[in-house]
C-alpha positions in Angstrom: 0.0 0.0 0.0 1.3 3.9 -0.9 1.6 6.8 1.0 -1.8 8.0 -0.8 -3.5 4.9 -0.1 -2.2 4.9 3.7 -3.8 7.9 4.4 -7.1 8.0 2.3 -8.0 4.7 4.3 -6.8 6.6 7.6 -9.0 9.6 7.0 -11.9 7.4 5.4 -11.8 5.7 9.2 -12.2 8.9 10.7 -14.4 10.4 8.4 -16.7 7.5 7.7 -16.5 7.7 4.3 -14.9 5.2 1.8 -11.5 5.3 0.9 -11.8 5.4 -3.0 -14.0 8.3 -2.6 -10.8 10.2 -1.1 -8.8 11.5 -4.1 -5.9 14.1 -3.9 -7.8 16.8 -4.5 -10.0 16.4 -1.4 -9.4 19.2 1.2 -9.4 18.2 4.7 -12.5 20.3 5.3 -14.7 18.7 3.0 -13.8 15.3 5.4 -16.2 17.2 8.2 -12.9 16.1 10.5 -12.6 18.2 13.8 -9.6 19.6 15.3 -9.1 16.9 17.4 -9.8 14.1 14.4 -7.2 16.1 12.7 -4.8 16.0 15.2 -5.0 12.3 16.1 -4.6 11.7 12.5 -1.4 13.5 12.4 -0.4 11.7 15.1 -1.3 8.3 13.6 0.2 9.2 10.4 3.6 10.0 12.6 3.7 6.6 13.9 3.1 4.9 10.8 5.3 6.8 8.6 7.9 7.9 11.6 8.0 11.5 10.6 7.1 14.8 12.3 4.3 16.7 10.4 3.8 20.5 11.6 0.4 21.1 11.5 0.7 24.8 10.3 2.5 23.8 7.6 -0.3 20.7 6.7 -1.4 21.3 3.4 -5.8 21.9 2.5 -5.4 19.0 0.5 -4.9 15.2 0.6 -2.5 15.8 -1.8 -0.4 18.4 -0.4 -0.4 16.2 2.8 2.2 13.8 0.7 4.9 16.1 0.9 6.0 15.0 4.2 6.0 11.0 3.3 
């Protein structure tokens, strides 16, 4: 499984939505994900990947999320 894929399934968990309905393009707002959804994401995401992810810096996208993986 990718980087994409990885998170799409992560944030289609937390969103209750399906994972192939997740593309790039989808900004995180559209997910209806809360602050804290967001951050225990970015916390999951940190474990998984073992990288730091600055939240300020997190991209509105899916997409622009991949720059840190």
């Amino acid at each position: 499984m990718d980087a994409f894929s990885k998170i799409a399934t992560a944030l289609a968990e937390r969103a209750g939505s399906a994972a192939d309905a997740i593309i790039p393009e989808t900004k995180f707002q559209e997910l209806s994900l809360d602050s804290l959804d967001v951050a225990e994401l970015i916390m999951d995401l940190e474990d998984t990947f073992s990288v730091t992810i600055d939240m300020a810096q997190l991209g509105a996208t899916v997409g622009q999320s991949l720059l840190y993986f």
